[in-house]
C-alpha positions in Angstrom: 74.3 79.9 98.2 74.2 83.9 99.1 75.7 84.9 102.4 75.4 88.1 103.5 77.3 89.9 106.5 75.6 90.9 109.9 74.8 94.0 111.0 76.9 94.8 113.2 76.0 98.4 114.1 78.7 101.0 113.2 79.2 101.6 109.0 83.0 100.3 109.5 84.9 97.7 111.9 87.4 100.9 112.8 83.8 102.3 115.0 83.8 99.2 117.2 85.0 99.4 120.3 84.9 97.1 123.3 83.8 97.7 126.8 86.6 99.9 127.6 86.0 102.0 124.4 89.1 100.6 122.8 88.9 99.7 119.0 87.9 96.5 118.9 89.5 94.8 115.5 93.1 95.7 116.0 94.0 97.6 112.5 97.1 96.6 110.8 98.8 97.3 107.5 100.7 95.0 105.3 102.8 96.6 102.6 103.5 94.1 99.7 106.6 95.0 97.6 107.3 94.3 94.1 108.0 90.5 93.8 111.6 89.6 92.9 111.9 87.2 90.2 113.9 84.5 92.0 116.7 82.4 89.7 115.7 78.4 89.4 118.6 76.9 90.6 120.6 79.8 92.7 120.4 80.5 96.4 118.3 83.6 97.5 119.4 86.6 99.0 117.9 89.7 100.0 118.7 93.4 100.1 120.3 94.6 103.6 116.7 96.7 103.7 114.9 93.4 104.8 117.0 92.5 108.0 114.8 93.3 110.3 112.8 91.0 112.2 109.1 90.2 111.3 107.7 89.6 107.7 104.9 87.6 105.8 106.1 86.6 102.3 103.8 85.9 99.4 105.4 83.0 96.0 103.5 84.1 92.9 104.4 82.0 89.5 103.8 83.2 86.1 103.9 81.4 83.1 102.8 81.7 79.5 100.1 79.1 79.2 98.3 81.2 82.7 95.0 82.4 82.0 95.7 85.1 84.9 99.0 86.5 86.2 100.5 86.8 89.5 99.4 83.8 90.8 100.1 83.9 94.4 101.2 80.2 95.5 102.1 80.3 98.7 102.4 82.6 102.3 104.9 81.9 104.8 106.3 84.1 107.5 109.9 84.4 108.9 111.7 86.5 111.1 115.1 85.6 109.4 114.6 86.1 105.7 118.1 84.8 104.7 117.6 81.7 106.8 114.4 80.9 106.0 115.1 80.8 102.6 118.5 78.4 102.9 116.3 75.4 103.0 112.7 75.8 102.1 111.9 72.7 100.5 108.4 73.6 99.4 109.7 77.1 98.0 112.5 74.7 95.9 109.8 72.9 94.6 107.7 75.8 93.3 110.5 77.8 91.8 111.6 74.5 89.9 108.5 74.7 88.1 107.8 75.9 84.3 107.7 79.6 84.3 108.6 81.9 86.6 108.7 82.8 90.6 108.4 86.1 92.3 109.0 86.7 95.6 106.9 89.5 97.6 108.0 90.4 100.8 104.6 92.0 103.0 106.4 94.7 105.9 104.0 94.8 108.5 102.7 98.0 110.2 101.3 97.5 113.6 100.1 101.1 114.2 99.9 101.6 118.0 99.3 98.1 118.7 101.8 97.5 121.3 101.4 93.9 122.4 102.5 93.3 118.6 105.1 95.7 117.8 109.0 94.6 118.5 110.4 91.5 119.1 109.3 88.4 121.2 106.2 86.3 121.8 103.5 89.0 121.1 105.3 89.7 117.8 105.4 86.0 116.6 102.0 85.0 117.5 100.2 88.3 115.5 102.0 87.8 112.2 101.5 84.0 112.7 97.4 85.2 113.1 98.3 87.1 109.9 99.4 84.4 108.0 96.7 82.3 109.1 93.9 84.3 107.9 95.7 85.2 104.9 96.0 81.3 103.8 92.0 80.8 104.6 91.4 84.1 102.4 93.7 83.0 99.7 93.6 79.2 99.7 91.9 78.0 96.4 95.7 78.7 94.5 98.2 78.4 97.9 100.7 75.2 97.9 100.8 75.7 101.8 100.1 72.6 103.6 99.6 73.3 107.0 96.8 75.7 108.8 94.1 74.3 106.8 92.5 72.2 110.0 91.9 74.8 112.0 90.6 78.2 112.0 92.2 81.7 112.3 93.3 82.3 116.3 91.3 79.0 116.8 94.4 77.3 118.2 96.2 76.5 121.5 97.0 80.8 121.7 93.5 82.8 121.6 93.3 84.6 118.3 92.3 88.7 117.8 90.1 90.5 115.7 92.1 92.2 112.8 91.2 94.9 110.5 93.7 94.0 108.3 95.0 97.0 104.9 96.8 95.4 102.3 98.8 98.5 100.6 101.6 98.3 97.7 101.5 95.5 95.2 98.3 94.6 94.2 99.1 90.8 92.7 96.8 91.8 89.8 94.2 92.4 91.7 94.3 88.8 93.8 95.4 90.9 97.3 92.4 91.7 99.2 92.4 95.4 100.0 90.9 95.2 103.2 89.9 91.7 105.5 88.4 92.0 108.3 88.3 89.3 110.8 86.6 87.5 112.7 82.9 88.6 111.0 79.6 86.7 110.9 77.7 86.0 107.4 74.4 84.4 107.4 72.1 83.1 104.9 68.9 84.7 105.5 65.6 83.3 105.3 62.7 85.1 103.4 60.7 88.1 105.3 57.1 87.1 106.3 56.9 90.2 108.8 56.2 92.3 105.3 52.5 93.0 105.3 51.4 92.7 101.7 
């Protein structure tokens, strides 16, 4: 089946604006570092660098018998790295497989979106939108188990419209550069306007 997206107008999403002239998909950018290859059976820590509160996380595995590498498994998000990772039982389970886990940690850059920059409710709810449409872009490899029943900002909160810039580590080339969302594909019927 071919989809293809609707004009919407402007040549990019950063040229839409809303009623008030304001950009309309919120732009964001996500810097992936380097995964760190996490030990089997050890507990995880993390450099004093990622204290600070508010950070998406990508698993990749790798192992010999992969037809492609850097696999990425599974996204999560935490504001408390260290604690997050003291009982994870799904992460556990993933690193206990054959091969080996990396562990990316995505830094988020909000720009001059205020509602979503700092701490508190506003900051929780965008990187939990964030991880949301990440899992429905990535889903076909993730071993994430919830927010598959619902879609992107679909939920009790009211979701946004995010022009979202994945910068840094590439995952062999399995990290979207750019996802922009929400946008409307259809499947278009053939043209009988054309005069022959």
């Amino acid at each position: 089946m071919t989809f293809k997206l609707v004009d919407q107008g402007p040549g990019d999403p950063s040229d839409i604006c809303n009623s008030q002239d304001k950009q309309l998909y919120k732009p964001v950018k996500i810097d992936w570092q380097v995964p760190i290859e996490l030990d089997k059976a050890e507990g995880i820590s993390f450099p004093d660098e990622y204290l600070e509160p508010g950070y998406l996380y990508a698993l990749v595995r790798n192992h010999g018998n992969a037809l492609v590498r850097d696999r990425i498994v599974y996204i999560g998000i935490t504001n408390n790295l260290h604690r997050r990772f003291q009982n994870h039982p799904k992460v556990d389970e993933i690193r206990k497989a054959r091969g080996s886990t990396g562990l990316s940690i995505g830094k988020i850059d909000f720009g001059s979106y205020r509602t979503a920059k700092g701490k508190g409710e506003g900051n929780k709810l965008a990187i939990e939108e964030l991880e949301h449409i990440l899992i429905w872009t990535l889903w076909k490899d993730l071993w994430n188990e919830k927010k598959w029943f619902t879609l992107p900002g679909m939920g009790t909160h009211r979701g946004r419209a995010w022009d979202i810039t994945n910068v840094g580590h590439k995952f062999s080339g399995r990290m979207p550069e750019r996802i922009v969302y929400p946008w409307i594909v259809i499947k278009p019927r053939r043209n009988r306007t054309v005069k022959a």
